[in-house]
N, C-alpha and C positions, 0 to 999 in steps of 0.2 A: 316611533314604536319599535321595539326592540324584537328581534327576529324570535325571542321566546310566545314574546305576548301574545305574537303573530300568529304565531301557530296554534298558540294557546285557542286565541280567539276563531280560528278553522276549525278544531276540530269542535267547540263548542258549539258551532251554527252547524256541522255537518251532525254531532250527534241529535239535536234540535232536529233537523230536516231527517233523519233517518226513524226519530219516532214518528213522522207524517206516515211513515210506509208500515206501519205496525198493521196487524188485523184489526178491525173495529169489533170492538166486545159487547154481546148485544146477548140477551137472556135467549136459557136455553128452551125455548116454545118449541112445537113442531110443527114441521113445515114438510112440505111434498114436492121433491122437485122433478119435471116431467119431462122427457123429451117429445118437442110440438107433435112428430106423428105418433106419439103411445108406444114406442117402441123398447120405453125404458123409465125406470120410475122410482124414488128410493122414498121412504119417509122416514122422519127423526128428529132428535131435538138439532137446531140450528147451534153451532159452536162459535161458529162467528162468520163475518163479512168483510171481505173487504174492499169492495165496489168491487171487484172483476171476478170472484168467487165467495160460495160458497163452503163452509166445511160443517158438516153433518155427521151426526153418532148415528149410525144407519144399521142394519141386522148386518150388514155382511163388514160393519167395522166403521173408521172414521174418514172420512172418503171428503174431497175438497174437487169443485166441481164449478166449473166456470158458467158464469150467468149469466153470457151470452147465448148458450146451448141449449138453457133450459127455461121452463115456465112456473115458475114457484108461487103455490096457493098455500097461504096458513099464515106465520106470523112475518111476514118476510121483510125486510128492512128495505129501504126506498135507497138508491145509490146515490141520492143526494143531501141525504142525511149527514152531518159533518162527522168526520173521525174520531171517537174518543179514544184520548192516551189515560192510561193511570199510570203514575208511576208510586213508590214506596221509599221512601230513604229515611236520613237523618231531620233533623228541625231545620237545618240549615240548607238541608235541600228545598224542602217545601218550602219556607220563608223567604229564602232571598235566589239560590243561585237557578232553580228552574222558572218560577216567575223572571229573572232579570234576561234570562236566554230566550225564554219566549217573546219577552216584548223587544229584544234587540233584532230576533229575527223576523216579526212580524214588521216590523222599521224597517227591513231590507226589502221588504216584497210590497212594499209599501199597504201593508197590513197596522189593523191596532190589538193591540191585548186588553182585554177589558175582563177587570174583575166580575167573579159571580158567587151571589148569593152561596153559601155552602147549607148544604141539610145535614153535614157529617162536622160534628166538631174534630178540630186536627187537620182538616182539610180546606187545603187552598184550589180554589176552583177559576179557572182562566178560560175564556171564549177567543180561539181567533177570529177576528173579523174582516173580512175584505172591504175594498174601498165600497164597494156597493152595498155594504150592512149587512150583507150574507154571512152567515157563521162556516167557517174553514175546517175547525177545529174546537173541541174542546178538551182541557186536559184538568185532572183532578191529582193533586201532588197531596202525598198524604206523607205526613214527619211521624 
């Protein structure tokens, strides 16, 4: 393999493995979040999640706020929930080169990619899966 391909093929699994760290995008409900002795309290629609925070449209602005800290009542997302990616491009993004990156890297972490049902025509929808059946990931590529 040719020192192109090489690098070709790193940055392809690093961009793959950098949408893992995206925010997870979850409807904007509201939610209340508390510190355990009442000392502090914001409510607002939830913006989004990303297991170790959250970010909230709050009166005093949009404010992102670690959920270790706090105790969150209303529509609150479970941190075990798997990450959804979206992403947008051409046809031949959704078609061939994001589904083929997804399943070369789920191959590396010895993960499967398994198609999903789509409810959006134009939309290609992918589940990572762990060896244990657990969902990792899911990502929805729209051309």
């Amino acid at each position: 393999m040719g020192r192109t391909a090489q690098r070709s093929g790193a940055i392809a699994l690093s961009a793959v493995a950098l949408w893992f760290c995206l925010p997870q995008i979850v409807a904007a409900d509201d939610v209340t979040l508390r510190f355990p002795d009442g000392s502090f309290e914001v409510t607002g629609p939830l913006l989004s999640f990303d297991g170790l925070s959250y970010r909230v449209d709050t009166r005093f602005g949009v404010l992102s706020i670690a959920s270790a800290g706090v105790d969150c009542e209303g529509a609150c997302p479970s941190p075990d929930d798997p990450v959804l990616v979206r992403l947008s491009g051409t046809g031949v993004l959704a078609d061939v080169l994001v589904p083929a990156l997804v399943d070369a890297f789920a191959r590396s972490i010895g993960a499967v990619a398994r198609p999903l049902p789509s409810l959006t025509e134009g939309v290609v929808s992918l589940a990572l899966i762990d060896p244990d059946d657990a969902p990792l990931a899911v990502f929805e590529i729209s051309g």
